[in-house]
LUMSE-54497 format. One line per field, with one value per residue (C-alpha): residue number from 1; x, y, z. Coordinates in nm, 3 decimals, padded with zeros to 5 digits, m for minus. Example, Ala and Ser with C-alpha at 12.3 -4.5 7.8 and 13.67 -1.06 7.14 Angstrom:
! residues 2
resi: [1  2]
u: [01.230  01.367]
v: [m00.450  m00.106]
w: [00.780  00.714]
***
This chain:
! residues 417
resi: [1  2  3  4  5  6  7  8  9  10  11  12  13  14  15  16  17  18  19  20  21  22  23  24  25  26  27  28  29  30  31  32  33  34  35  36  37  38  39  40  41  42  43  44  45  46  47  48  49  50  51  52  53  54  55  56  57  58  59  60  61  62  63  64  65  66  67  68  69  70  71  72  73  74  75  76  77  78  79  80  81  82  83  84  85  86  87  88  89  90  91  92  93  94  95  96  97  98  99  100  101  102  103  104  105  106  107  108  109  110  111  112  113  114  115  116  117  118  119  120  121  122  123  124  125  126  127  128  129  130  131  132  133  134  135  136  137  138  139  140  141  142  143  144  145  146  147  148  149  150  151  152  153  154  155  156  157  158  159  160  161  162  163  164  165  166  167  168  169  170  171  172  173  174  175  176  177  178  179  180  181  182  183  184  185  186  187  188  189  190  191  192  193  194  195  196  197  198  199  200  201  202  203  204  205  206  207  208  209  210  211  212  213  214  215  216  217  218  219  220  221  222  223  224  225  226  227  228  229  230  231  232  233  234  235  236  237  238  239  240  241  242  243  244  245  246  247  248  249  250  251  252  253  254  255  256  257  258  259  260  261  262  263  264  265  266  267  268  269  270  271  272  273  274  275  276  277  278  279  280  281  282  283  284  285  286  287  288  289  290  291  292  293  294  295  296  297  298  299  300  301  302  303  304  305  306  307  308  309  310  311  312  313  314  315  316  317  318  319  320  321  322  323  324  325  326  327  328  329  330  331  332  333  334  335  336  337  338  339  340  341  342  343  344  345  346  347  348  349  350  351  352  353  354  355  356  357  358  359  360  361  362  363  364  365  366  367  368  369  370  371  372  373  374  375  376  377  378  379  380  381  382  383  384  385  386  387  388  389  390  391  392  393  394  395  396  397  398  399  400  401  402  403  404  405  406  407  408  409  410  411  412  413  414  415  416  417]
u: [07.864  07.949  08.319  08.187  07.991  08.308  08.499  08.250  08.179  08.537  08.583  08.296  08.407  08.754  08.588  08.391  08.746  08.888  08.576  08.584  08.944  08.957  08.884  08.704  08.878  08.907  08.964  09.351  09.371  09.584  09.582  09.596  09.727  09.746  09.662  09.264  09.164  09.361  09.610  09.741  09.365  09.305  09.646  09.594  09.263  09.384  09.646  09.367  09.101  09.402  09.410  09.018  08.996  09.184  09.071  08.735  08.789  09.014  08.707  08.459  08.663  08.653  08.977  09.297  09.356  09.610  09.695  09.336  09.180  09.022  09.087  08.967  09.131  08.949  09.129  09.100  09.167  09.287  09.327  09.673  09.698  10.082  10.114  10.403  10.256  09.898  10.083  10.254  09.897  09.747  09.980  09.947  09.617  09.603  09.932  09.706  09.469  09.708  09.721  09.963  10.060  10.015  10.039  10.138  10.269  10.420  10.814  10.799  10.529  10.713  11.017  10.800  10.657  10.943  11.056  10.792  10.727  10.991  10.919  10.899  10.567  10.427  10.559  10.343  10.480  10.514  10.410  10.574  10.453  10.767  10.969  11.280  11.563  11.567  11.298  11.545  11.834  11.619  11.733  11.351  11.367  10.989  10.940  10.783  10.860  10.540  10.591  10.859  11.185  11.366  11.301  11.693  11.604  11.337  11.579  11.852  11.586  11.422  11.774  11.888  11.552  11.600  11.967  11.855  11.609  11.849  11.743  12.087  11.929  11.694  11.465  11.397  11.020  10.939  10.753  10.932  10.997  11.170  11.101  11.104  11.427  11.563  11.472  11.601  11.905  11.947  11.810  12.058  12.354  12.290  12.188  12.517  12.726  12.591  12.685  12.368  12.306  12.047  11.970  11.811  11.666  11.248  11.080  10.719  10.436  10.276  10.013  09.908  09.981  09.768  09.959  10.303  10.381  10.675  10.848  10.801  10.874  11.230  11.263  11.165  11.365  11.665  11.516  11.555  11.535  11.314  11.124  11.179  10.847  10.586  10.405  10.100  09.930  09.696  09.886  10.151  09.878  09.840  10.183  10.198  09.888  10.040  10.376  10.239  10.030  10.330  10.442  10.631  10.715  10.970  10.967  10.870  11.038  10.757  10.881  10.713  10.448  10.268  10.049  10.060  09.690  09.571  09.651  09.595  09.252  09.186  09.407  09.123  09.373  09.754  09.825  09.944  10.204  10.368  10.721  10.727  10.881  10.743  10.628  10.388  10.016  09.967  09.675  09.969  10.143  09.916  09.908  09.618  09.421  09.487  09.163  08.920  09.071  09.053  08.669  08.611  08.788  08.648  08.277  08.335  08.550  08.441  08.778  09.089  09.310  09.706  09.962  09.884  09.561  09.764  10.061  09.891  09.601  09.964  10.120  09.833  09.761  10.165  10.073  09.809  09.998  10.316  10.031  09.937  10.278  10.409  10.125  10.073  09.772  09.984  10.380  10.536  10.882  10.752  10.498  10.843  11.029  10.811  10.770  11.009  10.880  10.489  10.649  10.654  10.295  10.217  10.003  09.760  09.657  09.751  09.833  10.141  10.377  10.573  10.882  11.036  11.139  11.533  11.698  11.604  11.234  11.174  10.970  11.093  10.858  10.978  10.975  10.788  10.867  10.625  10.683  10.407  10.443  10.263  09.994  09.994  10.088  10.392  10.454  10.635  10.925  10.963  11.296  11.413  11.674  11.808  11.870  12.242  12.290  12.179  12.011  11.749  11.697  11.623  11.368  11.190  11.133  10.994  10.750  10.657  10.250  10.333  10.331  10.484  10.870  11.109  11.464  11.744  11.968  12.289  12.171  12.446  12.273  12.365  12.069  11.859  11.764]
v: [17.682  17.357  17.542  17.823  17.688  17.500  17.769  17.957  17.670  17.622  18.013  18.009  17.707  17.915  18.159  17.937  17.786  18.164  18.271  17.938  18.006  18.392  18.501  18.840  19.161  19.056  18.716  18.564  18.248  17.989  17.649  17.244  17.041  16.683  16.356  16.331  16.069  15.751  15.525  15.808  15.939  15.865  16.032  16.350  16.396  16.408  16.632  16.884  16.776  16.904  17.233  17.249  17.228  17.512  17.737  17.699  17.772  18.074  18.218  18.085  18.255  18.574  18.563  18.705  19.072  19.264  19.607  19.678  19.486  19.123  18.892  18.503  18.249  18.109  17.759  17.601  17.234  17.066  16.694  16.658  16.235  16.289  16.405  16.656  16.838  16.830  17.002  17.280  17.320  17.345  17.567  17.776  17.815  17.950  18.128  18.346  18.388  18.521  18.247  18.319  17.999  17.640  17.304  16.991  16.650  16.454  16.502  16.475  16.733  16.934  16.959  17.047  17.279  17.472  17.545  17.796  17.923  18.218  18.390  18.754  18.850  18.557  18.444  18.186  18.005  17.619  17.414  17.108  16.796  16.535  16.363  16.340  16.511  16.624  16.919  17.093  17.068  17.237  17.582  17.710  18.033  18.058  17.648  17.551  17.192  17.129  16.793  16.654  16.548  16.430  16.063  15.988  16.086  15.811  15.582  15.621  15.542  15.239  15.096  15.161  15.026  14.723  14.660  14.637  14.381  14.168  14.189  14.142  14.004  14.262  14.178  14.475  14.511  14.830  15.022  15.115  15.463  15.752  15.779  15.403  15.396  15.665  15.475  15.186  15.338  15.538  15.231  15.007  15.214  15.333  14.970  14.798  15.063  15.011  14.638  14.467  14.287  14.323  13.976  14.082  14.353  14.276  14.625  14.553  14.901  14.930  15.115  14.884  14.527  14.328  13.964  14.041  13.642  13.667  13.933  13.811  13.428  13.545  13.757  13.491  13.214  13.477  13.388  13.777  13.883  14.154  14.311  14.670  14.745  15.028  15.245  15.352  15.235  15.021  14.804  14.774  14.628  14.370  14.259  14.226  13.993  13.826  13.765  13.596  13.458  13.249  13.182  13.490  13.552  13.829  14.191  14.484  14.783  15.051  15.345  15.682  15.703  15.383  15.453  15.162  15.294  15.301  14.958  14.838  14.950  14.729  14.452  14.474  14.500  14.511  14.094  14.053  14.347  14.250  14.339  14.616  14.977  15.274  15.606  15.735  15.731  16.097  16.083  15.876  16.220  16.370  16.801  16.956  17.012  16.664  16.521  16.773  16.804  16.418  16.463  16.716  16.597  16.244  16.425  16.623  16.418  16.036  15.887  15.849  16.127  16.091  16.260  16.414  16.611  16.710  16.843  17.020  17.178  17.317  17.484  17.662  17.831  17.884  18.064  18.234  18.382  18.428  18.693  18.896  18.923  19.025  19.244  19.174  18.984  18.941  19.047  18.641  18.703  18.934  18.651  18.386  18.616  18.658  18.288  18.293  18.562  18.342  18.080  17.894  17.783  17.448  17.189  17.443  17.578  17.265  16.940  16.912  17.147  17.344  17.518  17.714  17.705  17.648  17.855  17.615  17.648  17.288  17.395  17.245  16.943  16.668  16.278  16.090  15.688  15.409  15.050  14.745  14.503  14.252  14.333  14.715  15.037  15.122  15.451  15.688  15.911  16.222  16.294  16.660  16.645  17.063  17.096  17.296  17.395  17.298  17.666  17.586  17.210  17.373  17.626  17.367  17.100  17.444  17.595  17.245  17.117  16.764  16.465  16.238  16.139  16.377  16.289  16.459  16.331  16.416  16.295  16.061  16.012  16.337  16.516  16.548  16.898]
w: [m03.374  m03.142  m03.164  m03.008  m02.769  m02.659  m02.576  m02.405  m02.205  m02.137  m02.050  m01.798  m01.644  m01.572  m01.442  m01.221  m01.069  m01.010  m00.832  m00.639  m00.523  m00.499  m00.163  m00.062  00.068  00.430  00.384  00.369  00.180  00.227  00.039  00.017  m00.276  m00.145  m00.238  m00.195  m00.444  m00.479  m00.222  m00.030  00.001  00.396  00.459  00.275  00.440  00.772  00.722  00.573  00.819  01.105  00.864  00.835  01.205  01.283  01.020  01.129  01.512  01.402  01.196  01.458  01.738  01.516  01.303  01.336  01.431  01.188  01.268  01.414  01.168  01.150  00.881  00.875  00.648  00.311  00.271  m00.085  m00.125  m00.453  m00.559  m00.694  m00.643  m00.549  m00.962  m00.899  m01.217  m01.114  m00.759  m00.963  m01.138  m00.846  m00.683  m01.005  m00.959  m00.579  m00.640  m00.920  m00.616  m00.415  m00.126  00.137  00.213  00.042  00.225  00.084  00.245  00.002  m00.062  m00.424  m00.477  m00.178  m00.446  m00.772  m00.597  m00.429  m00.749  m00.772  m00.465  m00.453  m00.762  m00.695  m00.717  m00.643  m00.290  m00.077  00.204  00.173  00.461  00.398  00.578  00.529  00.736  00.502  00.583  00.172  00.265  00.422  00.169  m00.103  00.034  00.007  00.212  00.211  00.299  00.661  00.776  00.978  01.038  01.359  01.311  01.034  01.002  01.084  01.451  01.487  01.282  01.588  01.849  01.700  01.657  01.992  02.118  01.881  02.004  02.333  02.285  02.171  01.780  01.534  01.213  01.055  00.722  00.490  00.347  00.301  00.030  m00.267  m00.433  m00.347  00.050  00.089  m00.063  00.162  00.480  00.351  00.271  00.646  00.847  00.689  00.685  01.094  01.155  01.010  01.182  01.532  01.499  01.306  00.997  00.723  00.646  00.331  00.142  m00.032  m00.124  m00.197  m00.355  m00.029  m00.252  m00.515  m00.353  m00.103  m00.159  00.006  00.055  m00.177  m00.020  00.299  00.203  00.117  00.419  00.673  00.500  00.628  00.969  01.091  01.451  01.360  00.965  00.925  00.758  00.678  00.442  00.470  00.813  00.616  00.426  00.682  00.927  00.640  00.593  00.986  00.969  00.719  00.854  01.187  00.967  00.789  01.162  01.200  01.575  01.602  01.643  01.369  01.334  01.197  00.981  01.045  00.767  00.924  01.268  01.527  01.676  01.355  01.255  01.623  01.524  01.204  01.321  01.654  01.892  01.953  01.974  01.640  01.666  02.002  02.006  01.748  01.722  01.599  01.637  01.944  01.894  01.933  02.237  02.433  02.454  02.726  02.687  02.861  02.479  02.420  02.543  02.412  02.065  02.046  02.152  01.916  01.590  01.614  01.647  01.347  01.085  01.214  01.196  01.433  01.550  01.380  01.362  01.049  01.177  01.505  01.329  01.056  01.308  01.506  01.231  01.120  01.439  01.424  01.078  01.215  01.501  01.301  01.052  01.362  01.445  01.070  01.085  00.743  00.593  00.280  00.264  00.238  00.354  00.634  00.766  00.728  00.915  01.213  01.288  01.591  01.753  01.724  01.876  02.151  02.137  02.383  02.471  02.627  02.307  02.035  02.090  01.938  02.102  01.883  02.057  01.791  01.421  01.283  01.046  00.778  00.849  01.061  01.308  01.640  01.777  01.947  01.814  02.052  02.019  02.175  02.183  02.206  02.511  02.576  02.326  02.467  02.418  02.651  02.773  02.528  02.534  02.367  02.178  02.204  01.904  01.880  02.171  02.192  02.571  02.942  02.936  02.638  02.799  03.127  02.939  02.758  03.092  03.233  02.938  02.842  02.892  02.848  03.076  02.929  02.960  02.750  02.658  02.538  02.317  02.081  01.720  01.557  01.203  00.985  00.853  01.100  01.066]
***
């Protein structure tokens, strides 16, 4: 009897999940499997707080208009604690729900799931929020980079930036696995062939250590110009504390996954980080949305505006628009197909301003690249990397919403696309 009961226990619970995921008639649903529970917790929930947001002023505003018809998106969320299996479960699930699109932002669940994501039959779109230049190579015809550039085109900035300060010697202590590795691996390369030397090379788990004295111990006693350091934003502000702490005075280089405003904000203030690199606090890159969306997310979720939440609230209202233009609710390759034709959309509409999408599915934003001064933010410049010819460079100075400085530049680091 207990048997029994077991599996008819375990068969309603199912049946709970499906009805949970499965969306009505007129709804379109689209999907997050991300790291909610564990280290990476804070950085998953921005990127679906940036979703959430713009799902719910899409519905609010009335949804999206197919053919005639109006639609508004159902968005599921799943746990999958960067598990690639628990993301392929996941993806399972709301791929037997028929979800148009599924977002993830972790590389490694990026790649277990785009092994699924093409199946005929059951097509979703993968928004893929990752800065390595890996997303790209899978050869996923139905993958969405969401995020900015590849990280090689901040890599080529903060070393120019660096050499120009004067910085030769560079310490290494960075987080380890696979997209700490790859940093390491780009910065160091890029930085030895523009002229520098890594003095030495001290990975440290950015996600399970708090005592990074060792590391840094052997990096100092290298007496570097500068530490190439990062990981997530929180941990990264404690290494910095704890490197002036040890009498540290030179500069930091920042890679992209750590935020200088958001450790500015639990270090109380920029002192500690003078003289370090990394990538623009999004409200420094003024658009015209910029100051109500920053208004209206902190009101809502509580928390700080990143990158994350910007990026992520721009591609879904590039999804959205890219659906209306399909004008199909649910045919996959007709929805991936129609993205150029949604885009541009600018800093009138979404803070991030996205300009187009490349033929491997990148869609185009700019890398914007701040510096701290004095114990403040300095102004930043934005980093137009595709550009090809005068004509599009002209177009985009014109269409653009933004006030802050824009460069462009010829990438020298492969991969950046």
């Amino acid at each position: 009897m207990k048997y029994w009961k077991s599996i008819v226990l375990t068969l309603v619970s199912c049946l709970v999940m499906t009805w949970a995921v499965a969306a009505s008639a007129d709804d379109i649903l689209i999907g997050f499997s991300g790291p909610l529970s564990g280290p990476a917790a804070e950085y998953g929930q921005d990127c679906f707080f940036g979703i959430e947001m713009a799902v719910n002023e899409i519905n609010a505003a009335g949804g999206i208009n197919v053919k005639g018809k109006n639609y508004k998106f159902k968005l599921e969320k799943l746990d999958d604690r960067n598990d690639p299996t628990t993301a392929v479960n996941n993806a399972r699930r709301l791929q037997s729900a028929k979800a148009v699109a599924i977002y993830n932002a972790v590389f490694t669940t990026i790649a277990a799931m785009s092994k699924i994501n093409e199946e005929k039959g059951n097509e979703f779109l993968l928004m893929a929020y990752t800065s390595t230049p890996k997303v790209v190579q899978l050869g996923n015809k139905l993958l969405i980079g969401t995020t900015a550039p590849a990280f090689t085109v901040y890599i080529q900035q903060f070393v120019e930036i660096a050499l120009k300060k004067g910085w030769k010697n560079v310490a290494m202590v960075t987080t380890t696995g696979a997209y700490g590795e790859e940093w390491r691996k780009a910065f160091g390369d890029y930085w030895v062939k523009s002229g520098g030397t890594i003095t030495i090379d001290k990975p440290a788990n950015y996600y399970t250590e708090t005592d990074f004295s060792a590391p840094l111990t052997a990096a100092l006693a290298t007496k570097p110009d500068a530490l190439l350091i990062g990981g997530p934003s929180a941990t990264t502000a404690l290494v910095i504390e704890q490197a002036r702490g040890m009498g540290f005075k030179g500069g930091f280089i920042c890679i992209d996954q750590s935020k200088l405003d958001y450790m500015g904000n639990l270090l109380r203030g920029y002192k500690l980080m003078n003289n370090s690199i990394g990538v623009a606090a999004p409200p420094s890159v003024p658009v015209p949305v910029s100051e109500a969306f920053d208004k209206k997310y902190k009101a809502t979720y509580k928390r700080l505006v990143t990158s994350e939440c910007y990026r992520n609230y721009g591609a879904t209202h590039a999804l959205a628009k890219a659906i209306e233009v399909a004008g199909t609710p649910s045919d996959v390759r007709a929805i991936r197909a129609a993205f150029p034709k949604a885009l541009p959309i600018l800093g009138d509409k979404i803070p991030t301003e996205i300009f187009g999408i490349n033929p491997n599915g990148r869609l185009l934003i700019n890398g914007s690249v701040q510096t701290i001064e004095d114990g403040k933010l300095t102004p930043p410049n934005q980093y137009f990397w595709w550009i090809k010819s005068d004509k599009e460079w002209e177009n985009i100075k014109k269409i653009s919403k933004s006030k802050a400085s824009m460069v462009r530049f010829q990438p020298k680091i492969d991969n950046v696309e």
